[in-house]
C-alpha positions as CSV (number, residue, x, y, z in Angstrom):
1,X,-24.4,7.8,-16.4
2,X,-20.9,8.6,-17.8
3,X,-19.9,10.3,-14.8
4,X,-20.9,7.6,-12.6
5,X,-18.6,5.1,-14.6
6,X,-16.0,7.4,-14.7
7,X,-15.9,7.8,-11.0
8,X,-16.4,4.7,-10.3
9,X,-13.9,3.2,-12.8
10,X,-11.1,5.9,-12.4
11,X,-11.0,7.2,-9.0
12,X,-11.5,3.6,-7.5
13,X,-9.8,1.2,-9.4
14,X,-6.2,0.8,-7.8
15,X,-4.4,1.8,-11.4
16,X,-5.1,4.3,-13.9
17,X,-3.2,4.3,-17.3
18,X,-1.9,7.4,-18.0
19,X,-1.2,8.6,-22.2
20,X,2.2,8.0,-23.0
21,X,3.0,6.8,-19.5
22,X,3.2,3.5,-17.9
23,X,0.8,2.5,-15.0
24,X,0.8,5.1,-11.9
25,X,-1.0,4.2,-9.3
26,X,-3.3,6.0,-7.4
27,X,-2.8,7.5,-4.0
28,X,-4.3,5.9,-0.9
29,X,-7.2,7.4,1.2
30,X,-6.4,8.1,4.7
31,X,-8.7,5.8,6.1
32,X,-6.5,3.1,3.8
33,X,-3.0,3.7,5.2
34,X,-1.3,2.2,8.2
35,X,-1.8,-0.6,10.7
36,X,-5.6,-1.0,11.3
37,X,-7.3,-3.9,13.8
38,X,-9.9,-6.3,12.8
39,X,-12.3,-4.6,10.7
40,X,-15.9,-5.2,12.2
41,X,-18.2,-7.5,9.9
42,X,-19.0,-5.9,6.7
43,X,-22.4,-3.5,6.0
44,X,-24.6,-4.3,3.6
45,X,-23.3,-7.2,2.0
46,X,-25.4,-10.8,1.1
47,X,-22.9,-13.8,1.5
48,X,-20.7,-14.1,-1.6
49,X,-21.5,-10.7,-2.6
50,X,-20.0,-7.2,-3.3
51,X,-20.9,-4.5,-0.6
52,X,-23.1,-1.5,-2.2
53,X,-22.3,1.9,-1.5
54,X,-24.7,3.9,0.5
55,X,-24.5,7.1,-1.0
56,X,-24.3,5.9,-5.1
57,X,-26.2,2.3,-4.7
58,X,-23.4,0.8,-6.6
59,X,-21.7,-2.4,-5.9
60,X,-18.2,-1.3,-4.5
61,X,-15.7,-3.7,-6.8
62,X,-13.1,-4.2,-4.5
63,X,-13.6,-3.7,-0.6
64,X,-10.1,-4.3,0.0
65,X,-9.3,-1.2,-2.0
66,X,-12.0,0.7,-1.0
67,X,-12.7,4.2,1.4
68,X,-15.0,2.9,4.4
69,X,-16.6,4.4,7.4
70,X,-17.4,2.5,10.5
71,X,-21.3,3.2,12.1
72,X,-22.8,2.3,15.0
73,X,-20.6,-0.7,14.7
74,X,-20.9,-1.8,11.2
75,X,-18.3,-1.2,8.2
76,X,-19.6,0.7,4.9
77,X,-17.5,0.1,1.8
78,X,-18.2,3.1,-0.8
79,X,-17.7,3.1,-4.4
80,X,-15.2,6.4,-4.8
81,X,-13.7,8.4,-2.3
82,X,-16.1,11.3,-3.1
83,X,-19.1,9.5,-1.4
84,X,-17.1,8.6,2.3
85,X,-17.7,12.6,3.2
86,X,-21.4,12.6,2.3
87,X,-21.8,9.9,4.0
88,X,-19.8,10.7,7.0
89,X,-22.0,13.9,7.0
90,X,-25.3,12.3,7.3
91,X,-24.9,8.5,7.7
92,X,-28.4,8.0,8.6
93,X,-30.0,9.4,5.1
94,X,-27.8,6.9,3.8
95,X,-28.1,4.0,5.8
96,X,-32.1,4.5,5.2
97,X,-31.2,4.4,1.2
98,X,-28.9,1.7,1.4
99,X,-31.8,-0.5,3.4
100,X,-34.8,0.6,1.6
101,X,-32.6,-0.9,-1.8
102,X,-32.1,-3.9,-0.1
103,X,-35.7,-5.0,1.0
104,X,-36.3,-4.1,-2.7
105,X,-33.4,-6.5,-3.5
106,X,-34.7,-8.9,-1.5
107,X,-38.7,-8.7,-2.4
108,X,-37.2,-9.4,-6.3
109,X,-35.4,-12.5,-5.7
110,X,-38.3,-14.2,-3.9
């Protein structure tokens, strides 16, 4: 549980407070850096909600900040950079996970 906050909290938030330092920021993925086009409609996202990453099953706190892969036309947002090479591994395994939590989401709220 500890790691999971701790990667989530420190390798994708956009600052990290160093001892005795001021604020450093952290450096950018490639997939974050230059000029990119219209991203395609964002993956596994409800309207007015945070997109969950398909390898962890976490909320991803900010997209705009985030690592993503594009699949089979859709855009996953993923809650630390370790998870976008699992993913880009075996996207399927993922994309199974990452549906089978959201029928499960969805079967709760009704």
């Amino acid at each position: 549980m500890f790691r999971r906050f701790l990667t989530s909290s420190l390798l994708a938030g956009a600052m990290l407070m160093l001892p005795g330092a001021t604020f450093a920021a952290l450096p950018q993925t490639g997939a974050q850096t230059g000029a990119q086009a219209e991203p395609p409609p964002l993956a596994a996202t409800a309207p007015s909600s945070k997109p969950i990453c398909p390898v962890m099953l976490d909320e991803v706190e900010d997209p705009a900040d985030a690592a993503y892969s594009d699949y089979q036309g859709k855009r996953y947002y993923f809650c630390c950079p370790a998870c976008k090479p699992k993913f880009d591994k075996n996207p399927r395994r993922y994309i199974r996970a990452l549906e089978a939590k959201q029928r499960r989401m969805a079967k709760a709220k009704s």
